[in-house]
N, C-alpha and C positions, 0 to 999 in steps of 0.2 A: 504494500500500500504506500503511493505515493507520502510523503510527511514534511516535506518543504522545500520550497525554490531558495536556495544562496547564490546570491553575488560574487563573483571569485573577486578576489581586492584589485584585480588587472581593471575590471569594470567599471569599481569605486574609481583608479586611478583616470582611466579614460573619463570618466563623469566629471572628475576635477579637473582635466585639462579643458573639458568642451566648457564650463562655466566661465575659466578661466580667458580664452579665445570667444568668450561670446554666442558658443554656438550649442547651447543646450537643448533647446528646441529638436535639434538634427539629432543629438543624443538619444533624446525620447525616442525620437521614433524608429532610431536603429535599436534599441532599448524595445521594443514593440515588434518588430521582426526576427528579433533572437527570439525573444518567447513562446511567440507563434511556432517559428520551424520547433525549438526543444519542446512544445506540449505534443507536436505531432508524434516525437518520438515517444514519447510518455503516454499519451495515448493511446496509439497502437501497440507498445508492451501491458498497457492494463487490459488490451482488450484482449489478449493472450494468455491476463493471469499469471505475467512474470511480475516480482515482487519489485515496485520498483522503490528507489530509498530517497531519491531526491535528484533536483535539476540542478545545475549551479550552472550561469549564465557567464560569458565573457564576451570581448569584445568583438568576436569575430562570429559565434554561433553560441555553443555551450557545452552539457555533457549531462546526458538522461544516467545516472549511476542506479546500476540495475544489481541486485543480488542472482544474479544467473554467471553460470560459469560454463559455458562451450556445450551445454549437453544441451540444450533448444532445441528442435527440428529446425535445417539450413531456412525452410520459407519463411518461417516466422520470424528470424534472425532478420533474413535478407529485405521483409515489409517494415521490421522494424526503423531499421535502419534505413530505407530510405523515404519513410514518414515522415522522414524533419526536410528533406529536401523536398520532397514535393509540398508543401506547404506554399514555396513560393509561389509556383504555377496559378494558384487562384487567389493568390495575392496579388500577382502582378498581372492578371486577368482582371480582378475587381475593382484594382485602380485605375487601367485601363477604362474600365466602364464609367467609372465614378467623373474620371477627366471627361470624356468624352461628354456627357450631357452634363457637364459647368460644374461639378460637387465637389474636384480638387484639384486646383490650380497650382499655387502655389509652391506646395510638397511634392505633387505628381513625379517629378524628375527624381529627387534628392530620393524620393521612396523606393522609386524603379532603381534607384543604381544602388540605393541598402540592399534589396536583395538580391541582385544579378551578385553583388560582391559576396556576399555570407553564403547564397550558393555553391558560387563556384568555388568559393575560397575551403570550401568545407566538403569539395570533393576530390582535394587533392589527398593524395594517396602517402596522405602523414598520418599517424600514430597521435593523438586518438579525435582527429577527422573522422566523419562519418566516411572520406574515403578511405582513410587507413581501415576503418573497421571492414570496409567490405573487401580491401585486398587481403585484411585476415582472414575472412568467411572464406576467399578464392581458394588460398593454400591450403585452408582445413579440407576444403575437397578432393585434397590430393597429396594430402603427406598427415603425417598423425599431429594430434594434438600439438606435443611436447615441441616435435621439430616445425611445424607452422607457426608456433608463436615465435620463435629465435628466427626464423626465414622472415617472417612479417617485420621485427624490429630491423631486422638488417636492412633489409630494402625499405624500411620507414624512413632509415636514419641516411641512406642516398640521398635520398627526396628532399630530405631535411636541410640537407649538405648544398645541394642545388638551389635549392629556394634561401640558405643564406647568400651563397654567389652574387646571385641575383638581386638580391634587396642591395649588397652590399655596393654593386655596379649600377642599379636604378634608382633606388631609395635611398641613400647612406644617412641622410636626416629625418627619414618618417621613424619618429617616434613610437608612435602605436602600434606597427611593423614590429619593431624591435622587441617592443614588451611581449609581443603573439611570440615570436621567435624564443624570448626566454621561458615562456610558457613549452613550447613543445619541446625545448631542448629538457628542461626539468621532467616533463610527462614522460621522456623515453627516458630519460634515469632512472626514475622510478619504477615503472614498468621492466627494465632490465634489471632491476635490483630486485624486484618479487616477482621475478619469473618462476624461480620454483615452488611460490607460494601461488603461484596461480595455476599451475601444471598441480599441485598436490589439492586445490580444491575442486579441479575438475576430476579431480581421481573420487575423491571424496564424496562428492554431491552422487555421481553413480553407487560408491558402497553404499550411502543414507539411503538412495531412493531405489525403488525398482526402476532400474532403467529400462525403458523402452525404444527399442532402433532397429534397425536393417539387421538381420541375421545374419554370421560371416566368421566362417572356422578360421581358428589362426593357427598354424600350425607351428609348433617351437620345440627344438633338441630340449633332452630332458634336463640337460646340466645348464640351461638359461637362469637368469636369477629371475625372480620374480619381479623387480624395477625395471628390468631391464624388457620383459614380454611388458609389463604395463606401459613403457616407452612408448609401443606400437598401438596403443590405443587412438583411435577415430572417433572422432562429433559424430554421430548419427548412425553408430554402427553398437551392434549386441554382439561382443563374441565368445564362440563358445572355441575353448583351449585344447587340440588336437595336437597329446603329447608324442611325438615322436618313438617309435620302436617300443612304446608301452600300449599303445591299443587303447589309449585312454582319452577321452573326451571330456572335460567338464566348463562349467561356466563360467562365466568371467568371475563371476560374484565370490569366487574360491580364493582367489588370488586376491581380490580386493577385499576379503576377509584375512588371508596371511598376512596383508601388507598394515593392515589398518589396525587389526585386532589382536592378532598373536605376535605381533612386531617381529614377520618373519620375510624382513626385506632382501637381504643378499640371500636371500634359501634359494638352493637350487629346487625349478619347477616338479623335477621328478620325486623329488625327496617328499613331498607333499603328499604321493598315494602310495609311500612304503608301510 
């Protein structure tokens, strides 16, 4: 359940400069556009029943922080996520309408180019952009868990690398650039620093719940350790553990009972059904 919108203080500080330069009014209303696209997000994860814990809004778009960890079904992930972008579409449909028979003069432009900007700025393929999240979703589709999230930071952190280039040779004085910049360069520290606390809650959230996914035998020599077959774990997939030269079949839930419960993490997998 939703429980509060916060202001990240990059916001506060953008609020203080636009008062300062005069130009709060344009604050507001980019301040009204973040909103919008981050409730789309938020609401399309209510409408799913994913737990969500709060918005916190910045200058550039925001960040719907959801208590879900990589086990979602990929559609639901994949609407979520771009329920904050399409927001624009009939925002800048309706202002369109609104100008057109005389109901918004003034702002029409300054509003049209708030959201062409938070749009597109918010699909580039940085960490944790609504693009970055969907070039995460891409990799989950094709490499496990554990290595998708270190593939996704890597190629976040190109991107990242690029777009400081670039401010640095077009922008070198946009301020507000700069704070965004120290924003995502922080977000990917942090996220590289609890990577294996985000790898162990997606382990986790499958032990607590019955997972439900695509059925899909994994086959593994008996002397694998057990972190080591859980390595190879998939978003969207149920597997059942097909031990190698034992004739033996069982389900994930064994392993993620070893791993969680009997703290039997380097065990070799065979050692499990002597």
């Amino acid at each position: 359940m939703l429980k509060m919108v916060t202001i990240h203080p990059l916001f506060w500080m953008t609020i203080g400069l636009s008062i300062l330069t005069g130009r709060f009014r344009e604050m507001l209303l980019l301040f009204l556009v973040v909103l919008i696209h981050e409730g789309g997000h938020a609401a399309a994860a209510l409408y799913f029943r994913w737990r969500v814990k709060e918005i916190v809004l910045l200058p550039f778009g925001g960040v719907a922080v959801v208590d879900e960890h990589g086990n979602r079904p990929v559609k639901e992930e994949f609407i979520v996520i771009l329920a904050g972008p399409l927001q624009h579409v009939w925002m800048i449909g309706l202002a369109m309408y609104l100008h057109r028979i005389g109901m918004m003069d003034d702002m029409y432009s300054l509003f049209i180019l708030h959201n062409i900007m938070v749009l597109l700025f918010n699909l580039l393929p940085i960490w944790p952009l609504d693009g970055g999240k969907l070039l995460f979703l891409l990799i989950t589709l094709f490499y496990p868990f554990k290595a998708a999230h270190r593939l996704m930071l890597r190629t976040s952190i190109i991107f990242l690398f690029i777009m400081i280039v670039m401010t640095f040779y077009f922008f070198p004085f946009h301020l507000n650039l700069w704070m965004v910049i120290v924003f995502l360069c922080t977000a990917h520290f942090k996220e590289w620093k609890h990577h294996p606390y985000i790898y162990l809650r997606f382990l986790l959230e499958r032990y607590s719940k019955s997972y439900v996914g695509k059925k899909e035998t994994l086959s593994v020599l008996p002397d694998m350790k057990v972190n080591e077959v859980l390595s190879k774990f998939s978003r969207g997939k149920h597997y059942q553990i097909l031990v190698q030269n034992m004739d033996i079949i069982a389900d994930e839930h064994l392993l993620l009972e070893a791993y969680f419960k009997n703290n039997q993490v380097g065990c070799a997998v065979g050692s499990l059904f002597r």
